[in-house]
KOLTI-356296 format. One record per residue (C-alpha): residue in one letter; residue number from 0; x, y, z. Coordinates in steps of 0.2 Angstrom, whole numbers, plus 5000, padded with zeros to 4 digits. Layout:
BEGIN
+-----+-----+------+------+------+
| res |   n |   xx |   yy |   zz |
+-----+-----+------+------+------+
|   A | NUM |    X |    Y |    Z |
...
+-----+-----+------+------+------+
! end
This chain:
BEGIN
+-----+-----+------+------+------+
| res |   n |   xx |   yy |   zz |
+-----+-----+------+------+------+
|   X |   0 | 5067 | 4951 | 5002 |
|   X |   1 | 5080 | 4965 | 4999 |
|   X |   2 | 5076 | 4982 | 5006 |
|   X |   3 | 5074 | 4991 | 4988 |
|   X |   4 | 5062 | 4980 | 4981 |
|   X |   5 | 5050 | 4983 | 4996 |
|   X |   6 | 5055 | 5001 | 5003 |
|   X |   7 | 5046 | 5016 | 5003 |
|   X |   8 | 5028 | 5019 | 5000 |
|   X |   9 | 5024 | 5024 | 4983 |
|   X |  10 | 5011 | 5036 | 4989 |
|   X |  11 | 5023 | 5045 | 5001 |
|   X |  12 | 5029 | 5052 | 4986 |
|   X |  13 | 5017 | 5063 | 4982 |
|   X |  14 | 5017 | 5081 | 4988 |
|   X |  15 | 5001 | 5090 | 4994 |
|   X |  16 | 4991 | 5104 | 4987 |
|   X |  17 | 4986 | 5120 | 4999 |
|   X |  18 | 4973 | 5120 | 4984 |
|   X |  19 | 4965 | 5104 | 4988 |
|   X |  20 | 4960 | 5109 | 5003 |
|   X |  21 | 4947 | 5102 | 5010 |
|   X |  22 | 4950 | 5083 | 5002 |
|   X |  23 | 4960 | 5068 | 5015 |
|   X |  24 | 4979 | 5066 | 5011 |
|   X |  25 | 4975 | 5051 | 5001 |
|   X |  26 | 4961 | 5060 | 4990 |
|   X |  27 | 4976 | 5075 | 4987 |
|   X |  28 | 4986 | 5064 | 4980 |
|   X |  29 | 4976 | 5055 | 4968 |
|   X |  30 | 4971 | 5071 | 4961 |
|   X |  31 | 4989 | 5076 | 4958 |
|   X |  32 | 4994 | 5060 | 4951 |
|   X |  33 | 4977 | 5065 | 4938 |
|   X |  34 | 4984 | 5080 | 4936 |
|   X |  35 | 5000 | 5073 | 4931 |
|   X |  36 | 4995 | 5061 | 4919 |
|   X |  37 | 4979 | 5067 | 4909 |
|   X |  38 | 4987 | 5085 | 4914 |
|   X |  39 | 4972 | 5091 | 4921 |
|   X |  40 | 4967 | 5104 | 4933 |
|   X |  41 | 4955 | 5096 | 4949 |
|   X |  42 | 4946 | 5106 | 4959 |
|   X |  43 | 4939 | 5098 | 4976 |
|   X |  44 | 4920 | 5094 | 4976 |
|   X |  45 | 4915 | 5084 | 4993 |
|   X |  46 | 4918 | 5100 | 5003 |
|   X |  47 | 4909 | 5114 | 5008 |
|   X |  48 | 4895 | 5104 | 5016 |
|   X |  49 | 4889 | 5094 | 4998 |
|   X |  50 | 4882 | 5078 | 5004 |
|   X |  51 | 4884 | 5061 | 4992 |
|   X |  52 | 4894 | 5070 | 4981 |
|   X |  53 | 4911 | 5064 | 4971 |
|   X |  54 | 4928 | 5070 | 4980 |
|   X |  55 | 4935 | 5080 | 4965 |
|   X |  56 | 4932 | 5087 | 4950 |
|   X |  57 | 4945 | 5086 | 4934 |
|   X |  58 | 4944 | 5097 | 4921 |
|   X |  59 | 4953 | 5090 | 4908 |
|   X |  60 | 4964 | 5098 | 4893 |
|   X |  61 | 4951 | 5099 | 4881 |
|   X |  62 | 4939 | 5106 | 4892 |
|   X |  63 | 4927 | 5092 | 4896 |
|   X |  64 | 4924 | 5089 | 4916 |
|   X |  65 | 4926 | 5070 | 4924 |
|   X |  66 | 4918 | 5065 | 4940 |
|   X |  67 | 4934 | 5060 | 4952 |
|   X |  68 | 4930 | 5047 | 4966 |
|   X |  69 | 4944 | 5040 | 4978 |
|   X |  70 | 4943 | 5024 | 4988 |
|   X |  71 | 4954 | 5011 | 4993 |
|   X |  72 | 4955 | 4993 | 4993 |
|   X |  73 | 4964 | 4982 | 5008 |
|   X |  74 | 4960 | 4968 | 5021 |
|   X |  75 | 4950 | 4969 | 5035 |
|   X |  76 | 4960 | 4978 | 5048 |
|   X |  77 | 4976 | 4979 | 5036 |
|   X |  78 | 4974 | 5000 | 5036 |
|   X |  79 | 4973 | 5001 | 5058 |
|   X |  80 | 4985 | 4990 | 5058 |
|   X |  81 | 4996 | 5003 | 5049 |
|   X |  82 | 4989 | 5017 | 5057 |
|   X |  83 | 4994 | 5010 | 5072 |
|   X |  84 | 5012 | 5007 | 5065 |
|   X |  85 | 5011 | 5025 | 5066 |
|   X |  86 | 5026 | 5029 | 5053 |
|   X |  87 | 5027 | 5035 | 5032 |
|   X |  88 | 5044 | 5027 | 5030 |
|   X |  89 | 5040 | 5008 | 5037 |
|   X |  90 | 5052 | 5008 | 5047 |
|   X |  91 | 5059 | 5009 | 5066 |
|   X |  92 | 5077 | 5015 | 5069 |
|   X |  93 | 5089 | 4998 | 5068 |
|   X |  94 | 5100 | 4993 | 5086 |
|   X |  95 | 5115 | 4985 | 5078 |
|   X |  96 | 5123 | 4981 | 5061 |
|   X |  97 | 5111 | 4969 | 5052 |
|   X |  98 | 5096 | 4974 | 5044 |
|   X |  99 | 5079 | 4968 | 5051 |
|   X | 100 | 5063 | 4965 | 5044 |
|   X | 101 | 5049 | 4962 | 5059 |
|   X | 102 | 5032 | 4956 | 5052 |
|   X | 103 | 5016 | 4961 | 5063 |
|   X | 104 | 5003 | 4949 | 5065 |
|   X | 105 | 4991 | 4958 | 5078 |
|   X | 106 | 4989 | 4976 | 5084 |
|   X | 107 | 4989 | 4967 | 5101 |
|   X | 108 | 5009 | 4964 | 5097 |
|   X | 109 | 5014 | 4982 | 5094 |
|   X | 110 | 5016 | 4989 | 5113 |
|   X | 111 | 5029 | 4975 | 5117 |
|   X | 112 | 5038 | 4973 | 5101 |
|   X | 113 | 5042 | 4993 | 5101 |
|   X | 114 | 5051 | 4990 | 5117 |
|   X | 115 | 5057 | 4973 | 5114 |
|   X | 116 | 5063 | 4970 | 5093 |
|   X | 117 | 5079 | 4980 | 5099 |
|   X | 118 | 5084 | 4967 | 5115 |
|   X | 119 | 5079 | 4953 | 5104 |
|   X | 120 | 5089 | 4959 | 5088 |
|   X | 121 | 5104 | 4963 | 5097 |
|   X | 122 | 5103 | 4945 | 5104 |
|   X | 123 | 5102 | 4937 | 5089 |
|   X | 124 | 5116 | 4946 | 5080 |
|   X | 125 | 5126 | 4944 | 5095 |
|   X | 126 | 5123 | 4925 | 5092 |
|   X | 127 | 5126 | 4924 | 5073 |
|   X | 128 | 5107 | 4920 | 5071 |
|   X | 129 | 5095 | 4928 | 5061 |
|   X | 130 | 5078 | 4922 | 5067 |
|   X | 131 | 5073 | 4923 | 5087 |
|   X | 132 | 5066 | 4904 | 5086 |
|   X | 133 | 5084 | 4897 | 5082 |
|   X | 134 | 5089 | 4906 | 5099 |
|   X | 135 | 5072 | 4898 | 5106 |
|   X | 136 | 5076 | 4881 | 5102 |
|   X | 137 | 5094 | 4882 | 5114 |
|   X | 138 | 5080 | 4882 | 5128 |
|   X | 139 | 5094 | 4887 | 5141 |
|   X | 140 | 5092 | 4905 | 5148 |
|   X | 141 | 5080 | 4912 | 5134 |
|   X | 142 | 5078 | 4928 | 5135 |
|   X | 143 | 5060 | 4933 | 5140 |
|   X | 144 | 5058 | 4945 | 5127 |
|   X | 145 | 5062 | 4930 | 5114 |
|   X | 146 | 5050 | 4918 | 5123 |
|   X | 147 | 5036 | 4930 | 5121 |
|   X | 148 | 5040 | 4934 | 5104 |
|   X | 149 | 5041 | 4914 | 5098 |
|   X | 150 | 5028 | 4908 | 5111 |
|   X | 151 | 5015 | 4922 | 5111 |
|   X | 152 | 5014 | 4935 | 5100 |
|   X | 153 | 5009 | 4934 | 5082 |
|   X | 154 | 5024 | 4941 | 5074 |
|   X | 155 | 5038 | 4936 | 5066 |
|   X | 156 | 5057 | 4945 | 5065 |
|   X | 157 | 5071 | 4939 | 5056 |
|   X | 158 | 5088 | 4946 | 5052 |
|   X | 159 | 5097 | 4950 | 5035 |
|   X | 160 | 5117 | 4950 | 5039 |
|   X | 161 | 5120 | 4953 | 5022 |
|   X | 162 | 5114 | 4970 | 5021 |
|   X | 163 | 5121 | 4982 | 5031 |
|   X | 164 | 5111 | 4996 | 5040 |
|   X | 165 | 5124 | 5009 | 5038 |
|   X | 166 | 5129 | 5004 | 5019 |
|   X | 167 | 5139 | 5021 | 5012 |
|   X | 168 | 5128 | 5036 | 5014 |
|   X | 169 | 5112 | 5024 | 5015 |
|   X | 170 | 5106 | 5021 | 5034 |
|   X | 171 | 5093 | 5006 | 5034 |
|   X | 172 | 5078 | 5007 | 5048 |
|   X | 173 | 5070 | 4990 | 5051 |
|   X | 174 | 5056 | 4988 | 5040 |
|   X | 175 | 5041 | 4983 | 5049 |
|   X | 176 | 5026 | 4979 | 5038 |
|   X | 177 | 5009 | 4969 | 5046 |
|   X | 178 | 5012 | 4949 | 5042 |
|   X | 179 | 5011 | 4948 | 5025 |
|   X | 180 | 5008 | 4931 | 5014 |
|   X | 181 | 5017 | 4922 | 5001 |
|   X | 182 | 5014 | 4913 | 4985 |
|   X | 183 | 5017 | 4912 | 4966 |
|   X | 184 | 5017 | 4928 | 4958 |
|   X | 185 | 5003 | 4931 | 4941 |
|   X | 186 | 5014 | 4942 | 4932 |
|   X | 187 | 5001 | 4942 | 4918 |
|   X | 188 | 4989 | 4947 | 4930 |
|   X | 189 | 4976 | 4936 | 4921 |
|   X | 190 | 4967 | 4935 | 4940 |
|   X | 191 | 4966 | 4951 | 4940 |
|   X | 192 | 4947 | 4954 | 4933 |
|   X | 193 | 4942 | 4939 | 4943 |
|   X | 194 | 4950 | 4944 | 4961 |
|   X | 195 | 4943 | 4964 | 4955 |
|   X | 196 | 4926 | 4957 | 4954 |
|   X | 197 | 4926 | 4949 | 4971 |
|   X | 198 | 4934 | 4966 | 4980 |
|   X | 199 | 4921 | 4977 | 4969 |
|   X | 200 | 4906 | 4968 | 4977 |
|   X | 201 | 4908 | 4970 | 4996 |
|   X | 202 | 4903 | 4986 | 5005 |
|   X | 203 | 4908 | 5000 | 5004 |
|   X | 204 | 4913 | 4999 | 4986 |
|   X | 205 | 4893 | 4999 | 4979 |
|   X | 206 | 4891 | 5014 | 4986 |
|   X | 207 | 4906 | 5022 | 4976 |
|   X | 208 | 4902 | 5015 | 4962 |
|   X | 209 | 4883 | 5025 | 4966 |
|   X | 210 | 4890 | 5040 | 4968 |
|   X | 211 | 4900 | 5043 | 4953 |
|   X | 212 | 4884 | 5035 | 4943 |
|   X | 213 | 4875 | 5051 | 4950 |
|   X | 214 | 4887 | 5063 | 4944 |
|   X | 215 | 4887 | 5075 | 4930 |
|   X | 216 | 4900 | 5072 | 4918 |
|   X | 217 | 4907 | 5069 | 4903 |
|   X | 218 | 4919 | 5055 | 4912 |
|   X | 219 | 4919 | 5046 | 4927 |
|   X | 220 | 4935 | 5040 | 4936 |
|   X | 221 | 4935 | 5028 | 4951 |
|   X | 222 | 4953 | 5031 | 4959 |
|   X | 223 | 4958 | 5015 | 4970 |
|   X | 224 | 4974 | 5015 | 4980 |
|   X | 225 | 4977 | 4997 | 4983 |
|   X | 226 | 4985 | 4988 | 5000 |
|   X | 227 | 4996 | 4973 | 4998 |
|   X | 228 | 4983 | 4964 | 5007 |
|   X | 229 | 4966 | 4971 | 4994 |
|   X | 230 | 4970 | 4955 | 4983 |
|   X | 231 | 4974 | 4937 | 4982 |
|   X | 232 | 4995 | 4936 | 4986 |
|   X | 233 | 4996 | 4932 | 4968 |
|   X | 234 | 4989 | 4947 | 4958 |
|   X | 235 | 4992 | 4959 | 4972 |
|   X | 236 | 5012 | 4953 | 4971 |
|   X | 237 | 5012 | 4955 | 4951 |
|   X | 238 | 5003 | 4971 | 4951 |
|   X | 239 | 5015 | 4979 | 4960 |
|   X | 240 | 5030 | 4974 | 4955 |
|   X | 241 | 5026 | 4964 | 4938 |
|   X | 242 | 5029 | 4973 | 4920 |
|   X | 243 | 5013 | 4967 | 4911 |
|   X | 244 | 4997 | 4978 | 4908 |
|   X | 245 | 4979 | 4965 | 4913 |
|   X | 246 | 4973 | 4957 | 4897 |
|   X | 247 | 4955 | 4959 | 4899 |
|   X | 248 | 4943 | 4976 | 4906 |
|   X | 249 | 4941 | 4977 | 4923 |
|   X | 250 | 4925 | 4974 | 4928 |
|   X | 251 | 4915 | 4990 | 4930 |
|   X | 252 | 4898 | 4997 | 4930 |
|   X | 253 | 4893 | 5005 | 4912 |
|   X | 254 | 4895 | 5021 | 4919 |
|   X | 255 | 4911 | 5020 | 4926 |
|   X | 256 | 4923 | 5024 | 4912 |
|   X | 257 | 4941 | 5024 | 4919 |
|   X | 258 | 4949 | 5015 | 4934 |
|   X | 259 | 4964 | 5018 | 4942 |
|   X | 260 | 4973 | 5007 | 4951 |
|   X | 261 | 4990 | 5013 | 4961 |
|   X | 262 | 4998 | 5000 | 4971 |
|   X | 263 | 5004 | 5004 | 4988 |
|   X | 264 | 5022 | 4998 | 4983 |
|   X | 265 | 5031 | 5002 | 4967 |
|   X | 266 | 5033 | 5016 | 4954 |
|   X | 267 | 5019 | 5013 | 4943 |
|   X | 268 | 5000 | 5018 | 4942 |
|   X | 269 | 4987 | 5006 | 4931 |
|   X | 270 | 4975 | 5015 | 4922 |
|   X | 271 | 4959 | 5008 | 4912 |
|   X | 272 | 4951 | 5019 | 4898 |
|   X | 273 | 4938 | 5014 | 4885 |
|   X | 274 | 4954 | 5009 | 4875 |
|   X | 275 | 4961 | 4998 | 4887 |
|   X | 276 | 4974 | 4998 | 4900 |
|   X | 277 | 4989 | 5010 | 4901 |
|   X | 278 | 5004 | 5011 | 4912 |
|   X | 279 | 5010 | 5027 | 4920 |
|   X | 280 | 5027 | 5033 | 4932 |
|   X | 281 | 5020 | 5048 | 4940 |
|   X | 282 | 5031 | 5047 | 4954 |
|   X | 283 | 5045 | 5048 | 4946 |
|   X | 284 | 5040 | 5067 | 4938 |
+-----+-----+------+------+------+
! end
């Protein structure tokens, strides 16, 4: 996996708005990316002490007014585990020359491996290794920190010698990412309705789906930042980084009329209208 295919969050892009006020970081900047594409104006709505409401408003250029709900999709305990990760760029600063990847399996891991990836790293480099287990497997004099790692955590490290950490004016942190699966990739995303249908149905997304219904307005858009972990390896891998737009709708309620979809990784943002699917760079504005 090289370090530009699987860098920085797409989201940390976006800058916020002193004029959303009042709305979560993530909410902020799906209405700027709204703003950017349909080239709207949002004004926040679930403030001011309103109960049930929709987190935004958009008026839009011709001056009709869409209902603007955020909520993302991920796997159980995906999101702590990145709170806990505590970090924007993905990274912890890198001990020697190669760059590292560390995979977390359990938040459990976290308070050892912050003290304990540099030891190990430096070990292996220092043996021409790139994975801990290949130092595990001498069984003479294992360093404790590598016998924890192999033995009793749930996490995974491994070494990329062929990309420098300092490489010209780039400096690489080690990229450290909870445990993340593998597979082939649906670059067609022809699973994509199907694995959208089984997300859609579990708690809380109902209740979105309720509260745009409720709403007043000419459209209504359901706004879903989606974690590597929300879908099957397959369609979340090709959604990301694939190049094709879904062949079929998403499946929505009647009164949903537009769904976003903005992938945690990568430069482009899905978007479903009552024409069909559309494909948009609003990072890169």
């Amino acid at each position: 996996m090289h370090p530009q295919t699987y860098g920085r969050c797409a989201w940390s892009s976006c800058p916020m708005s002193d004029r959303l006020e009042g709305l979560s970081r993530q909410e902020k900047a799906a209405c700027l990316i709204a703003e950017r594409v349909l080239g709207a104006v949002a004004t926040p709505w679930d403030v001011e002490g309103r109960q049930g409401v929709v987190d935004a408003t958009l008026t839009l250029p011709d001056g009709r007014q869409a209902a603007f709900e955020v909520t993302a999709l991920a796997a159980a305990g995906a999101l702590q585990t990145d709170a806990l990760l505590g970090r924007d760029d993905f990274g912890w600063p890198s001990p020697g020359q190669w760059w590292w990847t560390v995979q977390v399996g359990s938040p459990r891991d976290l308070p050892r491996l912050r003290t304990s990836y540099r030891r190990i790293a430096l070990l292996c480099e220092a043996a021409g290794v790139t994975r801990p287990e290949q130092l595990w497997r001498r069984h003479e004099d294992v360093d404790p920190d590598v016998v924890w790692l192999v033995e009793e955590s749930t996490s995974d490290m491994r070494g990329h010698p062929e990309v420098p950490v300092i490489d010209g004016a780039t400096v690489r942190n080690t990229m450290v990412v909870p445990t993340g699966r593998g597979g082939g990739v649906d670059r067609s995303l022809r699973g994509l309705r199907q694995a959208l249908l089984a997300a859609f149905a579990e708690p809380p997304m109902p209740r979105h789906f309720e509260k745009l219904a409720r709403a007043e307005a000419d459209e209504r858009h359901l706004f879903v930042p989606v974690h590597l972990s929300a879908l099957p390896f397959a369609v979340a891998d090709g959604l990301w980084s694939g190049e094709s737009l879904p062949p079929e709708p998403p499946p929505l309620p009647p009164s949903i009329t537009h769904l976003w979809l903005a992938p945690q990784f990568g430069r482009r943002v899905l978007l479903s209208t009552p024409r069909g699917w559309e494909e948009h760079h609003p990072y890169d504005t």
